[in-house]
C-alpha positions as a Markdown table, in Angstrom:
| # | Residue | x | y | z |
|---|---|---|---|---|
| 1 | Unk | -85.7 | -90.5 | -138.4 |
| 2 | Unk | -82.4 | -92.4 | -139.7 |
| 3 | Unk | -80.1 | -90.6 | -141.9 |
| 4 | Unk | -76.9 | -90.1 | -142.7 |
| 5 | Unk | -74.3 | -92.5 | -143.5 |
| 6 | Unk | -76.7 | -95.1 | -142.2 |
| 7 | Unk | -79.0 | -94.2 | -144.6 |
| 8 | Unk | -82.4 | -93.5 | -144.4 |
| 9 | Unk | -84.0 | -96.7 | -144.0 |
| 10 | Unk | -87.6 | -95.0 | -146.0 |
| 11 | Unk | -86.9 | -98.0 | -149.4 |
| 12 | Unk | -86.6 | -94.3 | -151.3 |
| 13 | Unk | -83.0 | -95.5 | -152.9 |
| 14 | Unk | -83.0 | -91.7 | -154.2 |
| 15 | Unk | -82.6 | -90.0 | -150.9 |
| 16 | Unk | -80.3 | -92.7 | -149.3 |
| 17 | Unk | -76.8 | -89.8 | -149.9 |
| 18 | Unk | -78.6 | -87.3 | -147.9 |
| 19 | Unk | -75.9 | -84.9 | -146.6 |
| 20 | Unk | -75.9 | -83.1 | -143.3 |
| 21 | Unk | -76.9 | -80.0 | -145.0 |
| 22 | Unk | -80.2 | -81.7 | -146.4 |
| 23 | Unk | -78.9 | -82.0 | -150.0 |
| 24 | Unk | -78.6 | -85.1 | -152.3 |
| 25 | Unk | -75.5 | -86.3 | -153.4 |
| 26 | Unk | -74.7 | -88.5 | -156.4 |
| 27 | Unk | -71.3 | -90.0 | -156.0 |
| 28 | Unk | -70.3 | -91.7 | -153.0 |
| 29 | Unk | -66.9 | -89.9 | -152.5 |
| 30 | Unk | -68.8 | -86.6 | -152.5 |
| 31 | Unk | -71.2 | -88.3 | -150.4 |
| 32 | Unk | -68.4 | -89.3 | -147.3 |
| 33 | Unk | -66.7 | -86.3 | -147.7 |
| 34 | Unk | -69.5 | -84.3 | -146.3 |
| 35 | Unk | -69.2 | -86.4 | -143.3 |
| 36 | Unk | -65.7 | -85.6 | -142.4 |
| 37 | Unk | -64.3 | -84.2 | -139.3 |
| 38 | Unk | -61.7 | -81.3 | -139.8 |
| 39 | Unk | -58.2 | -82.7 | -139.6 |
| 40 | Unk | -59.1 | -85.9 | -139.4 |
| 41 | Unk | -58.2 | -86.5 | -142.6 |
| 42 | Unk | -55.6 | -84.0 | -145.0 |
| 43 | Unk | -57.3 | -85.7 | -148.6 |
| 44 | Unk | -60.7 | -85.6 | -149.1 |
| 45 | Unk | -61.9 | -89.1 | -150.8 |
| 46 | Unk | -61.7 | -89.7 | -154.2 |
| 47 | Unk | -59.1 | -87.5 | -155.0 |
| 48 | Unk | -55.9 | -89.6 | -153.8 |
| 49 | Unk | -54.5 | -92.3 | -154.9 |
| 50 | Unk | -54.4 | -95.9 | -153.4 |
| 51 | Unk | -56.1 | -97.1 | -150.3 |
| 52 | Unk | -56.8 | -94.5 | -147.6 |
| 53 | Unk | -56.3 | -97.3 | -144.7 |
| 54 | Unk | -52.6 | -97.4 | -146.2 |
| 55 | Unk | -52.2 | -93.6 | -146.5 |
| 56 | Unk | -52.6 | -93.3 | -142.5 |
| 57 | Unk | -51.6 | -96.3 | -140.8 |
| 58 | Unk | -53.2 | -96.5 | -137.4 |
| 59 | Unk | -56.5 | -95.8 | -138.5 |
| 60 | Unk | -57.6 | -99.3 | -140.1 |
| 61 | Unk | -58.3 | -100.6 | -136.5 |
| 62 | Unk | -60.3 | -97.1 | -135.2 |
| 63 | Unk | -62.5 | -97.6 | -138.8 |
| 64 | Unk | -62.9 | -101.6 | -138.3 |
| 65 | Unk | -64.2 | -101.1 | -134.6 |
| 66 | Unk | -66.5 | -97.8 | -136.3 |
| 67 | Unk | -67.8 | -100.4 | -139.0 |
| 68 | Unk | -68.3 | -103.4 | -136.6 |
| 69 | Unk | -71.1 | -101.4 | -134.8 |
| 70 | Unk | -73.1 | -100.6 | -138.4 |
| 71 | Unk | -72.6 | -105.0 | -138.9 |
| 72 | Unk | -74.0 | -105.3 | -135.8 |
| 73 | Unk | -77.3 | -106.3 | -134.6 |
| 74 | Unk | -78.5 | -103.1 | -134.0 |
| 75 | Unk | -78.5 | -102.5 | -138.1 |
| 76 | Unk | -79.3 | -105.9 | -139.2 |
């Protein structure tokens, strides 16, 4: 029942950018940009230039903490 940006866990490597809206998508910026939260953040991925981190300092720390949980032993 895992989907999402965790994937989906089924070793079917075609459904694994499953959006919230049930539909498959093929790059991975169009993927994560169905994920965002509203205001969160003013560019949408792949469209900017450099390294988001950079573009809204603050954030690096909030997204290491988010990604520490997906390296943790609950995913491994």
């Amino acid at each position: 029942q895992v989907r999402g940006l965790c994937g989906t866990y089924n070793w079917d490597q075609r459904d694994e950018f499953t959006t919230p809206a049930g539909d498959v998508e093929m790059g991975i910026a169009a993927f994560a940009n169905k994920y965002r939260v509203p205001g969160d953040c003013p560019v949408p991925l792949g469209t900017g230039p450099g390294d988001t981190c950079d573009a809204f300092v603050g954030q690096r720390e909030l997204a290491e903490a988010a990604c520490a949980i997906l390296r943790g032993p609950a995913f491994q």
